[in-house]
C-alpha positions in Angstrom: -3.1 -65.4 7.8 -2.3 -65.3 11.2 -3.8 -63.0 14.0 -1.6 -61.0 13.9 -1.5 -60.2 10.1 -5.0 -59.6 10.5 -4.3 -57.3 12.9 -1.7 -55.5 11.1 -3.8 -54.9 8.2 -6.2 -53.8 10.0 -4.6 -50.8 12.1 -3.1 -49.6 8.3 -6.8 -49.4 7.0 -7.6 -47.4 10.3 -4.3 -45.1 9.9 -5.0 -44.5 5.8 -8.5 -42.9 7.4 -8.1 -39.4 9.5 -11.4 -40.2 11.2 -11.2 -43.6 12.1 -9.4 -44.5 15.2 -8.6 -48.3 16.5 -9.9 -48.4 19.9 -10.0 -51.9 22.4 -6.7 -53.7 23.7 -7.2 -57.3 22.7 -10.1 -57.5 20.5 -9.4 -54.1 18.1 -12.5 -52.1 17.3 -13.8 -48.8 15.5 -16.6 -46.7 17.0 -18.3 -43.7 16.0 -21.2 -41.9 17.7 -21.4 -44.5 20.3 -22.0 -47.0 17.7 -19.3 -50.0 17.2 -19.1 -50.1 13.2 -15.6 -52.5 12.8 -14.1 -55.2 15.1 -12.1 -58.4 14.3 -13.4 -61.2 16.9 -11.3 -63.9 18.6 -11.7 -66.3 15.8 -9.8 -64.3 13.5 -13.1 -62.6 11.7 -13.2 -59.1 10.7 -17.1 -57.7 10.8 -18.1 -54.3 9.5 -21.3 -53.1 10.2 -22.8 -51.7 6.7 -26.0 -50.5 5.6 -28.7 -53.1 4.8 -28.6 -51.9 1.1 -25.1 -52.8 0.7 -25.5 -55.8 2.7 -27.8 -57.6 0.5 -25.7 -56.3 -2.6 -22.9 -58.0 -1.3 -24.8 -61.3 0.0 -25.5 -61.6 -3.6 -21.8 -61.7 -4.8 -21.1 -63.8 -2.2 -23.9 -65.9 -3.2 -23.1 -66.1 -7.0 -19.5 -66.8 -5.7 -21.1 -70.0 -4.2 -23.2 -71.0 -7.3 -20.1 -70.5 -9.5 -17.8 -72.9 -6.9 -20.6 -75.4 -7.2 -20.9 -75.3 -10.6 -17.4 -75.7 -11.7 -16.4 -78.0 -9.1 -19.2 -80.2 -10.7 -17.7 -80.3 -14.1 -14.6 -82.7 -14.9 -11.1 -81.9 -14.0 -9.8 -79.3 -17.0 -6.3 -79.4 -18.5 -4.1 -76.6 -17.7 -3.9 -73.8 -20.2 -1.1 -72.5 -22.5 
């Protein structure tokens, strides 16, 4: 995905929402209250700022993502399915 996909996608989520609004010229943001809560950085990385509750409940998909990867890529090649 290129830049500007990203980029693309990004204004739709923000025009879907009536109270979000894209704010900075080259590096697009979200604020609210004075507080940046959305951005997608130079390197093509979209960060949103969550609550630490559903942080760690999504570092933990992420990490069983990891250990499932691991796992399978451990085992021998498997046949395709029919």
């Amino acid at each position: 995905m290129t830049r500007a996909d990203l980029i693309e996608r990004y204004e739709a989520a923000i025009a879907a929402s009536e109270r979000v609004e894209r704010k900075g010229k080259a590096n697009p943001y979200t604020s609210a209250n004075g507080h940046m809560f959305s951005q997608i950085n130079k390197d093509y990385q979209l960060g949103i700022r969550l609550p630490k509750a559903l942080q760690a409940e999504l570092g933990l998909v992420e990490a069983l993502l990891e250990e499932g990867f691991a796992f399978v890529s451990a085992m021998p090649p498997g046949g395709k399915k029919t």
